[in-house]
N, C-alpha and C positions, 0 to 999 in steps of 0.2 A: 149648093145648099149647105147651109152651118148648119150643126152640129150644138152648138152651146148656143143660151137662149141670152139675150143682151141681159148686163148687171146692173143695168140702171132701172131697170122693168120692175127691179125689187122693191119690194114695200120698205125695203130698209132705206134703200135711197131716195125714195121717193119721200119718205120722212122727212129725213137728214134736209133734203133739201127746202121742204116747207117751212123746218126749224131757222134755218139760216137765212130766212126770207122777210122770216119776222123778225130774226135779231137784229139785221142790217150786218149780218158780219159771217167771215167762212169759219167752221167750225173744225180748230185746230186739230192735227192728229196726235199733238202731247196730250190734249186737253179730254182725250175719247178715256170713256171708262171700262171696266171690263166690259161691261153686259155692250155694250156696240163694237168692241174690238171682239169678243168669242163671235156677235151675229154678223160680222165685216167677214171671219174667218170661216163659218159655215155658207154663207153664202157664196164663198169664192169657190169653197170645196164644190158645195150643188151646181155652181154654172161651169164647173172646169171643163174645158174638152175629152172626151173620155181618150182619143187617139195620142191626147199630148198632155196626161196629168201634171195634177200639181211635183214637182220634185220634191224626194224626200226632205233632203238637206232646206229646202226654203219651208217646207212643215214646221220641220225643225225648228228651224230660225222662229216661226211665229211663235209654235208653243211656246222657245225660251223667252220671247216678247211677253206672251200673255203671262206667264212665270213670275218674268221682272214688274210687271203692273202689279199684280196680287201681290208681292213682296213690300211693293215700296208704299200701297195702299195700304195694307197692315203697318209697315213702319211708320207713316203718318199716321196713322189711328194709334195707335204704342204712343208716339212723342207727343199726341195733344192732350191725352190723359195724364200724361206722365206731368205735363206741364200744367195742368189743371190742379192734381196734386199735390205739388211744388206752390201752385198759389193759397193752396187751402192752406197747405200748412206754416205757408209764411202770415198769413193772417189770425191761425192760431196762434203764433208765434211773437205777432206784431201785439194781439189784443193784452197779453202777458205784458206789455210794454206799458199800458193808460197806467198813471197815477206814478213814472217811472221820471228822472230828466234826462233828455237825451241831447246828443249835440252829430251834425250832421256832416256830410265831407261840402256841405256847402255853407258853412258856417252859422245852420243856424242852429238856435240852441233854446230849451224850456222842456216843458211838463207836459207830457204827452197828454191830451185830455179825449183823443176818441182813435177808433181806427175806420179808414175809408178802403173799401173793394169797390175795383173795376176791372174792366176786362183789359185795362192798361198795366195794373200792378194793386199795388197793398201803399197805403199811404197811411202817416200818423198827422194827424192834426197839432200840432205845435205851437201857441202863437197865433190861433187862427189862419195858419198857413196850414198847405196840404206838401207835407216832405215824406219823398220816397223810403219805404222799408228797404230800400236794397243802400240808399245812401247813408246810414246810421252809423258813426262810428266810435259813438263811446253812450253807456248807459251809467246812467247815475241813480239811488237811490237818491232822492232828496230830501229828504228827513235824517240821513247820515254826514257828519260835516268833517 
């Protein structure tokens, strides 16, 4: 007679696997977020064998797992603000530019007349062309000769 009741019998896997039923696809373990890595981690604890626990040292190891998720999901959350930032204010930056002549590392060159935002970058209208704010490499007042 066992002792520990099967892990698959959990509502968590039994999820897990409805999910990936309908994706058409297995649901990687880089791609698991905390909240299914902590209920991956309580559920292993609830069905451990009580005669043959978990080891401390593989404990361990998971915490510093769950540790490193929460780290690097705040560091993505940090660098996508940080970079949302960075576009605001290249678009502040850019709009200081209309009524400005500019010339580009791609040779083109005139009077800025608008500024474009997307979620690709900060563009100046030139020409009726759309040239990257990150390509600009000389500003000219045009009315100074």
């Amino acid at each position: 007679m066992s002792l520990t009741a099967p892990i698959f019998s959990d509502p968590l896997y039994s999820s897990s696997a409805k999910n990936s039923k309908t994706t058409g696809s297995k649901q990687d373990v880089s791609s698991m977020g905390k909240d299914e890595f902590m209920k991956l981690l309580l559920t292993q604890i609830k069905h451990q064998d009580p005669l043959n626990p978990l080891e401390d040292k593989d404990f361990v190891a998971q915490l510093a797992t769950f540790s490193s998720l929460e780290q690097m999901t705040s560091m993505s959350n940090n660098i996508a603000s940080f970079l949302k930032q960075q576009q605001l204010s290249n678009a502040a930056t850019a709009s200081s530019l209309i009524g400005q002549s500019i010339s580009s590392l791609d040779n083109d060159s005139g009077v800025v007349k608008s500024v474009v935002v997307d979620d690709k970058g900060v563009y100046l209208t030139v020409n009726g062309k759309q040239v990257p704010f990150d390509r600009v490499k000389e500003i000219r007042n045009p009315y100074i000769v």
